[in-house]
N, C-alpha and C positions, 0 to 999 in steps of 0.2 A: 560520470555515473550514469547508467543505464537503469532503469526499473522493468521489468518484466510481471504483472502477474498472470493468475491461472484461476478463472472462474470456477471452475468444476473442482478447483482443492477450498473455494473460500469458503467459509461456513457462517459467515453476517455477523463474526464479534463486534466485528467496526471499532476495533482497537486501532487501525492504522488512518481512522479517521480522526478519532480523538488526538494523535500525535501531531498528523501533519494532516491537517484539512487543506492545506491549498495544493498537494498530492493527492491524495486520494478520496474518494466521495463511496458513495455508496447508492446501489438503485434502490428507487421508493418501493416497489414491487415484494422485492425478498434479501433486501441490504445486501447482496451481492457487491464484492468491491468494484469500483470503478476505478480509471488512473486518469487523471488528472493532467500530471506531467510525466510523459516518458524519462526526460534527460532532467531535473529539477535544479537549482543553480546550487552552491556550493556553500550556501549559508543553512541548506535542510537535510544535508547529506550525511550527518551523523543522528537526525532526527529520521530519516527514510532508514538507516540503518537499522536504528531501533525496533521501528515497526514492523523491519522484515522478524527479525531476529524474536519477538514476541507476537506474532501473527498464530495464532491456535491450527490452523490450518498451512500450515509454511507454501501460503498460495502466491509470498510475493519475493521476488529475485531479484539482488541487486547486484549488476555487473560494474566494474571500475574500470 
């Protein structure tokens, strides 16, 4: 699994921090997502899935 995201689609829900905080974080500034782990290991891969899949901004890509 790959993760991709895209600043300029995120919109600061910080829903995909609530999921998987050791993926993704967010900057102090303006919650902007941040990534964490590009490649994540295979025990948060249905948890990364989620958070693309309900991201309000679909700012985050997950390749397999």
């Amino acid at each position: 699994m790959k993760i991709t995201v895209d600043q300029d689609k995120c919109c600061g829900a910080g829903t995909c921090v609530l999921l998987a905080p050791d993926v993704f974080d967010q900057r102090e500034e303006d919650g902007i997502v941040l990534l964490l782990q590009e490649t994540p290991g295979p025990d948060t891969h249905d948890i990364v899935r989620e958070a693309a899949d309900v991201c309000p901004g679909a700012a985050i890509t997950v390749s397999e």
